[in-house]
TORLO-917508 format. One record per atom (N, C-alpha, C): chain; residue in one letter; residue number from 1; atom name; z, y negated, x. Coordinates in steps of 0.02 Angstrom, whole numbers, padded with zeros to 5 digits, m for minus. Layout:
N
NODE|A|A|NUM|CA|Z|Y|X
...
***
This chain:
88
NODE|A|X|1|N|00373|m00389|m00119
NODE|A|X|1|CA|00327|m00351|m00078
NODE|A|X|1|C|00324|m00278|m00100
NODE|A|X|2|N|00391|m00235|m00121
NODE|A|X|2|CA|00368|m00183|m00138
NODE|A|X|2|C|00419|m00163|m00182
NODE|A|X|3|N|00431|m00086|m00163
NODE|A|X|3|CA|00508|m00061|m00202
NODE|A|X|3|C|00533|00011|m00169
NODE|A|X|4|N|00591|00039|m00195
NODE|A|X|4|CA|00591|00096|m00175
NODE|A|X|4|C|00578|00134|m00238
NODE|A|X|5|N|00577|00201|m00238
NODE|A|X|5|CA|00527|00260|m00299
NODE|A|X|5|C|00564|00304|m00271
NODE|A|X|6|N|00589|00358|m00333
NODE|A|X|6|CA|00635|00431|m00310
NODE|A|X|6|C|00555|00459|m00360
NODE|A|X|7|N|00551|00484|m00313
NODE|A|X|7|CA|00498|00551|m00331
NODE|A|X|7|C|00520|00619|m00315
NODE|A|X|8|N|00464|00676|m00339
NODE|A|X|8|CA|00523|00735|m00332
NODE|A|X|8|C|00521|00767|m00247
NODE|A|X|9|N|00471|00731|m00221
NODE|A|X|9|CA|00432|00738|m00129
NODE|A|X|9|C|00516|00704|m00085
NODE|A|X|10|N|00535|00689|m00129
NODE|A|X|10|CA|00601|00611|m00100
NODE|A|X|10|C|00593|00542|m00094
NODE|A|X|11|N|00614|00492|m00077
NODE|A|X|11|CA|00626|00440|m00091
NODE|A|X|11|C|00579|00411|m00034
NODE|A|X|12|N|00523|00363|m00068
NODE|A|X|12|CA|00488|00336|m00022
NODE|A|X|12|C|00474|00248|m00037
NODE|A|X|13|N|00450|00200|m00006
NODE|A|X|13|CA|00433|00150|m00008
NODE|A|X|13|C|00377|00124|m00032
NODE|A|X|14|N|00374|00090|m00088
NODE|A|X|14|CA|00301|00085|m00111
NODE|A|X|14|C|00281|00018|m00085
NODE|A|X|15|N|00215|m00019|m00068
NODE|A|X|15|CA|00202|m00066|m00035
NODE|A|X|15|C|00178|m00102|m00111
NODE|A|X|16|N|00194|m00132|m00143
NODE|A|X|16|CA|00153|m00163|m00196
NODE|A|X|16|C|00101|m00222|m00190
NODE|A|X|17|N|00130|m00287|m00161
NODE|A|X|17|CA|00084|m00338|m00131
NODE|A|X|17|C|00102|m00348|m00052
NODE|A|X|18|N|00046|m00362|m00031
NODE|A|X|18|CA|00064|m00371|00066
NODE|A|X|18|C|m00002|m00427|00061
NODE|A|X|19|N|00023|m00499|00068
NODE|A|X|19|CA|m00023|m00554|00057
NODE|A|X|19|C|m00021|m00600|00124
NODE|A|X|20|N|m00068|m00613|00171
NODE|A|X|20|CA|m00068|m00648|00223
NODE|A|X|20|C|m00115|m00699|00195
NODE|A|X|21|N|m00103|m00777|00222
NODE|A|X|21|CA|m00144|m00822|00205
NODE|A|X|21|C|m00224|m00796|00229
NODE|A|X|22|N|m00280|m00828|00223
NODE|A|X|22|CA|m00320|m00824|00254
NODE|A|X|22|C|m00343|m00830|00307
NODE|A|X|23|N|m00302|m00903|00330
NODE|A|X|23|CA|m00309|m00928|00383
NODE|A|X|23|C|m00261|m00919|00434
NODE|A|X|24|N|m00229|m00879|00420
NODE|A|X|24|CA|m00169|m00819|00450
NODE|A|X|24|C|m00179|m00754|00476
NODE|A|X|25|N|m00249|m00730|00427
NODE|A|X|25|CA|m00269|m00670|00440
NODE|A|X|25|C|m00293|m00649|00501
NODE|A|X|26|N|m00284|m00595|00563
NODE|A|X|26|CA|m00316|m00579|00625
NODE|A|X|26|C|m00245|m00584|00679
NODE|A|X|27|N|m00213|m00650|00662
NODE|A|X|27|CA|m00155|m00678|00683
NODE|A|X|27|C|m00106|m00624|00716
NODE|A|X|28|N|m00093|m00575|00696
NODE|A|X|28|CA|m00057|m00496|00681
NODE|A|X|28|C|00024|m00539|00636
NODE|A|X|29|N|00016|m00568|00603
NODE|A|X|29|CA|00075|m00585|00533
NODE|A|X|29|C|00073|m00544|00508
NODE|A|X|30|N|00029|m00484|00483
NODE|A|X|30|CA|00027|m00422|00430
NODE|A|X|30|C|00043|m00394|00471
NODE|A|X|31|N|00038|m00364|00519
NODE|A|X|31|CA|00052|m00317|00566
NODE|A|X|31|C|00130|m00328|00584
NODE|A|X|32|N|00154|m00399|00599
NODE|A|X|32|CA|00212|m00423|00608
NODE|A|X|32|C|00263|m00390|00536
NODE|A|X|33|N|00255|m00401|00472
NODE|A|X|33|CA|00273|m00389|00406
NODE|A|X|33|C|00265|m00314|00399
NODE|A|X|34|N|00233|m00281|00441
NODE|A|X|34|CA|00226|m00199|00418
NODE|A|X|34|C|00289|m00175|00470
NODE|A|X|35|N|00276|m00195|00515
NODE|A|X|35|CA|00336|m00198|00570
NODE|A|X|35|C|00395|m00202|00552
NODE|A|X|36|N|00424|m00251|00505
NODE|A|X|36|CA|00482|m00276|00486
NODE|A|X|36|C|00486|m00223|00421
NODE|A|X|37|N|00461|m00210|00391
NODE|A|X|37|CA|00460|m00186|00333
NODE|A|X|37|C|00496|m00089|00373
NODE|A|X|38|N|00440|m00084|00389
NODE|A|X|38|CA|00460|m00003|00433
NODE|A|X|38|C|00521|m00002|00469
NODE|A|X|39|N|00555|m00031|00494
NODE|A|X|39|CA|00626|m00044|00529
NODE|A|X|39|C|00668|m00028|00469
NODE|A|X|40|N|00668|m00102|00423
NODE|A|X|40|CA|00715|m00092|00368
NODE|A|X|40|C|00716|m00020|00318
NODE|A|X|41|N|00660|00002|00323
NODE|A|X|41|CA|00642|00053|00258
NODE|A|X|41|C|00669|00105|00298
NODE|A|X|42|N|00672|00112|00383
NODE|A|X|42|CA|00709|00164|00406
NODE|A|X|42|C|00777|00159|00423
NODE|A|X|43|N|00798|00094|00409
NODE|A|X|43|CA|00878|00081|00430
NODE|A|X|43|C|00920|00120|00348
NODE|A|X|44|N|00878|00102|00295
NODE|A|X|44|CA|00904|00134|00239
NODE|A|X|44|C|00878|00217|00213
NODE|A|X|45|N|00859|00265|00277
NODE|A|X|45|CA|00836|00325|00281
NODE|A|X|45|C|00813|00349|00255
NODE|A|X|46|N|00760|00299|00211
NODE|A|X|46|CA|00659|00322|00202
NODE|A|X|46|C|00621|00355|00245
NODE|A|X|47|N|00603|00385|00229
NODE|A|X|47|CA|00545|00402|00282
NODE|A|X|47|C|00483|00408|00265
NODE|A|X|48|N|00444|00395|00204
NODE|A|X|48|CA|00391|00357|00194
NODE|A|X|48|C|00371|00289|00167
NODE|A|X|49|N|00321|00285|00176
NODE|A|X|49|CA|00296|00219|00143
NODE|A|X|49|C|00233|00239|00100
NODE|A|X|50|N|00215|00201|00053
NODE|A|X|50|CA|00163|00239|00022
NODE|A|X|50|C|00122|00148|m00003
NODE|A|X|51|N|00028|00148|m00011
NODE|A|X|51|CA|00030|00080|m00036
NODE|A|X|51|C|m00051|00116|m00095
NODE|A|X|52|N|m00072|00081|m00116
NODE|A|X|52|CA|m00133|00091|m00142
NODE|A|X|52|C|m00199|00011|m00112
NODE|A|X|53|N|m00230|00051|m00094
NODE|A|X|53|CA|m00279|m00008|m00073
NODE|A|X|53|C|m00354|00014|m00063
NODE|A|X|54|N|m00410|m00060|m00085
NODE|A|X|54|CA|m00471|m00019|m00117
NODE|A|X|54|C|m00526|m00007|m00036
NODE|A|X|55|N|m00581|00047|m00034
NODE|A|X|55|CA|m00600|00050|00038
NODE|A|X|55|C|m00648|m00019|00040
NODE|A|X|56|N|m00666|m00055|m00001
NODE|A|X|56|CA|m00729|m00097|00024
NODE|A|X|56|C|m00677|m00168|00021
NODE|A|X|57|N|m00600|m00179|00039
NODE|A|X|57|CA|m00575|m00217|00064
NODE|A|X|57|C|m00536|m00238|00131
NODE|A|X|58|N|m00539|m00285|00189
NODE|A|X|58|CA|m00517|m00281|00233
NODE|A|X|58|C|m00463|m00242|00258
NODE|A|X|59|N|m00421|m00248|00196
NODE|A|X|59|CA|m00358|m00241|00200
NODE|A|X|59|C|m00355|m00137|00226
NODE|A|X|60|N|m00409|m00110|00207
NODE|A|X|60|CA|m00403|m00066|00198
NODE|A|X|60|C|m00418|m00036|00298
NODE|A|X|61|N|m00444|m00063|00334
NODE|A|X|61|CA|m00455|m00052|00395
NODE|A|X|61|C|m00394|m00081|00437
NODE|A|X|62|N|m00372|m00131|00409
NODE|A|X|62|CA|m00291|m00164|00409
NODE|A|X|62|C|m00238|m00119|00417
NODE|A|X|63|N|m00225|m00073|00374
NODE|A|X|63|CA|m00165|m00036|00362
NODE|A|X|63|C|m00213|00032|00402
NODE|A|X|64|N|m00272|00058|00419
NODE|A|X|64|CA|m00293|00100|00456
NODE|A|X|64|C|m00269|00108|00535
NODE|A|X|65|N|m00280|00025|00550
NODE|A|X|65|CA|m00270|00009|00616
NODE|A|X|65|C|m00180|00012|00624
NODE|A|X|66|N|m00153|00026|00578
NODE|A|X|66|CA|m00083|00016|00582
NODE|A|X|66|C|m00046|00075|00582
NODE|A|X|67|N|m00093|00108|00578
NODE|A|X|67|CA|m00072|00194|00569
NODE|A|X|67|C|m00067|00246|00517
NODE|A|X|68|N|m00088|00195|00468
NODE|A|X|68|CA|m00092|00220|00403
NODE|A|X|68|C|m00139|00278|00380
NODE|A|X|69|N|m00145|00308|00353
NODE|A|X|69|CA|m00188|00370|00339
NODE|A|X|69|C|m00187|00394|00259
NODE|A|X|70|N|m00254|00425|00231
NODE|A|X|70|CA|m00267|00416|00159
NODE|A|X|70|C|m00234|00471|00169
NODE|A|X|71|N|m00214|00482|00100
NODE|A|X|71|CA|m00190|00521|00077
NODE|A|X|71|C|m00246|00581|00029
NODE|A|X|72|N|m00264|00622|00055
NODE|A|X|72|CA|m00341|00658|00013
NODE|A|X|72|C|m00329|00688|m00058
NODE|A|X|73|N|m00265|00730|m00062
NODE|A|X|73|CA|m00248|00745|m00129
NODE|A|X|73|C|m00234|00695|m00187
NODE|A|X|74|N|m00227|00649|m00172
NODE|A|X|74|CA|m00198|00601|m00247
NODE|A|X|74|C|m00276|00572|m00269
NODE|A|X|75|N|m00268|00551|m00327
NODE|A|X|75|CA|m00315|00529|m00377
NODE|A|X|75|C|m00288|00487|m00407
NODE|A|X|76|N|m00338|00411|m00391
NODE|A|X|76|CA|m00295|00374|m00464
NODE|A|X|76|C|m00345|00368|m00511
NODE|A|X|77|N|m00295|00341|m00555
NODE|A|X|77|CA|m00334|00347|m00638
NODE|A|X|77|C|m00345|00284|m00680
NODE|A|X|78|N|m00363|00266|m00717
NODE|A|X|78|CA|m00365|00221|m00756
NODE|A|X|78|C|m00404|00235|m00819
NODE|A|X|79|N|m00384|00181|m00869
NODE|A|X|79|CA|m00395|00199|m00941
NODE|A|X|79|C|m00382|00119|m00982
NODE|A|X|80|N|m00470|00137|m00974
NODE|A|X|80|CA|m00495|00071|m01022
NODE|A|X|80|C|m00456|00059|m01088
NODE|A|X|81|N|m00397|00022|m01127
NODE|A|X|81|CA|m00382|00038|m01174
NODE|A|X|81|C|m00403|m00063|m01220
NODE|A|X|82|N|m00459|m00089|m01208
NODE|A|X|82|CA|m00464|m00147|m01256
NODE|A|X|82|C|m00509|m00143|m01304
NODE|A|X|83|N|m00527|m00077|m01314
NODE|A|X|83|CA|m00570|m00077|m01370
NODE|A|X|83|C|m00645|m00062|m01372
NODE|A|X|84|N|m00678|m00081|m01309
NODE|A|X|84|CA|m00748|m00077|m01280
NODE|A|X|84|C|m00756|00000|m01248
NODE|A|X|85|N|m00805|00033|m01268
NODE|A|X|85|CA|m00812|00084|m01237
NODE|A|X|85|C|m00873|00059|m01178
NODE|A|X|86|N|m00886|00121|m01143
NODE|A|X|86|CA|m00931|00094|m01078
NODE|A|X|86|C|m00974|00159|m01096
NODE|A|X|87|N|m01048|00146|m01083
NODE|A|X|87|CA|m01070|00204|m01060
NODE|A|X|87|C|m01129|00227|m01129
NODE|A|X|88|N|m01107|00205|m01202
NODE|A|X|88|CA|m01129|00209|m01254
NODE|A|X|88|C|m01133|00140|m01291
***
């Protein structure tokens, strides 16, 4: 599901995959799993969590409703590297 990360901010929780069946989804099982997750990550004296997730997916009103909040300064990046340029 995720990991912990020493950054130079301090040590936070990264969410990597958070996968509810489909037919699971609404259920509050994700909500249940964010729950469990936040207990443990504070029993070992984290105090953030951090995840990446895209806005035109459910998931993203998901972790809103959960208390989650964007983060406005960060930027992510990516870099086409197979050979194809775009654009030309």
């Amino acid at each position: 599901m995720g990991y912990i990360k020493h950054w130079y901010t301090g040590t936070e929780y990264i969410i990597d995959e958070l996968c509810i069946k489909t037919d699971r989804q609404g259920t509050g099982a994700g909500t249940f799993f964010l729950t469990e997750i936040e207990k443990a990550i504070k029993e070992m004296g984290l105090k953030q969590i951090f995840l990446l997730t895209d806005r035109d997916m459910p998931a993203y009103n998901f972790y809103k409703k959960n208390g989650y909040v964007e983060v406005s300064n960060l930027v992510p990046f990516s870099k086409n590297i197979g050979g194809e340029t775009s654009g030309t």
